[in-house]
C-alpha positions as CSV (number, residue, x, y, z in Angstrom):
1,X,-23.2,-22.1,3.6
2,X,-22.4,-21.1,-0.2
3,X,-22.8,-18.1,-1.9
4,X,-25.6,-15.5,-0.8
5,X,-29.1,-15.3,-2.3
6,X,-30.1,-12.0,-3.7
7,X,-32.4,-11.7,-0.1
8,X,-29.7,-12.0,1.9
9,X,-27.7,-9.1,0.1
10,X,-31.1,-7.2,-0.1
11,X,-31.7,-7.9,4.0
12,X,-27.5,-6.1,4.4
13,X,-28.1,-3.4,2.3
14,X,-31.4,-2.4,4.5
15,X,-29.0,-2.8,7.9
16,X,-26.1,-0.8,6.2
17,X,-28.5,2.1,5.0
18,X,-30.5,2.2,8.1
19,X,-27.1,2.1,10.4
20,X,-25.4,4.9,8.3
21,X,-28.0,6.7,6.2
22,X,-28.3,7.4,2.2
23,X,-26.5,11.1,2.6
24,X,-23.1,9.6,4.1
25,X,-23.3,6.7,1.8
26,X,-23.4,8.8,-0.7
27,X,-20.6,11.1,0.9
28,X,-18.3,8.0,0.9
29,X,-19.1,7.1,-2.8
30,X,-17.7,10.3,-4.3
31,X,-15.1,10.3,-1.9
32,X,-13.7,7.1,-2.7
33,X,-14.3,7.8,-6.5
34,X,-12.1,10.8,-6.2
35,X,-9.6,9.4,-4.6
36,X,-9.4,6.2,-7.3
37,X,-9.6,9.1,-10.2
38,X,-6.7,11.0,-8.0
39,X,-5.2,7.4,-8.1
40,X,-5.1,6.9,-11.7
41,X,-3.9,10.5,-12.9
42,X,-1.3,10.4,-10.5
43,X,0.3,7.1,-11.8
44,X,-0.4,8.4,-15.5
45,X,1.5,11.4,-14.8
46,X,4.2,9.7,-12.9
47,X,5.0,7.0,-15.4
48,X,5.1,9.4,-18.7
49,X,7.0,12.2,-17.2
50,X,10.8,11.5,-17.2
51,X,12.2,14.3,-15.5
52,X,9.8,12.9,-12.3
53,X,11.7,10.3,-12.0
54,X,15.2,12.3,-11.8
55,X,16.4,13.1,-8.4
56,X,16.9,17.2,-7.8
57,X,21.1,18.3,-8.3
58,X,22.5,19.2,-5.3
59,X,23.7,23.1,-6.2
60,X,27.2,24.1,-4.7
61,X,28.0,27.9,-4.8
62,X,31.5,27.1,-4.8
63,X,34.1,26.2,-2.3
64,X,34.2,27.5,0.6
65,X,36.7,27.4,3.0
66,X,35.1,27.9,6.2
67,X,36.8,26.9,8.9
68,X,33.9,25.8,10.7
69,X,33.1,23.5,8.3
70,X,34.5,19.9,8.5
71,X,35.0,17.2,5.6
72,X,34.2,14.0,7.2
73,X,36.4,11.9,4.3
74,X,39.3,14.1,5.0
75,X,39.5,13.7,8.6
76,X,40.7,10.5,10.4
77,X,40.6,9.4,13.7
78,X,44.7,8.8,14.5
């Protein structure tokens, strides 16, 4: 039970082709080729871009006293 002659790898390639068809093979080729080329730019832009990796500042308008507004630090339970 070692590795598989070229026949046997001939005899699954027949099954799989016959089961699924050369047009959705084909279909899934490009589609997972896309996705590994999505893959790849998507780490190349992530890793040489260092403002990416920077987290957004929270922007404050100012202080506002609203009394609706509560300051969990601020207040204690007594």
């Amino acid at each position: 039970m070692g590795s598989f002659s070229i026949w046997h790898w001939l005899i699954v390639l027949v099954v799989v082709i016959a089961i699924f068809g050369t047009k959705k093979l084909r279909n899934v080729g490009s589609d997972l080729g896309a996705a590994v080329k999505g893959f790849k730019d998507g780490v190349k832009d992530g890793t040489t871009s260092e403002d990416a990796a920077k987290p957004p500042q929270q922007v404050t308008a100012g202080k506002v006293n609203d009394p609706n507004t509560v300051d969990v630090d601020a207040k204690t339970k007594s």
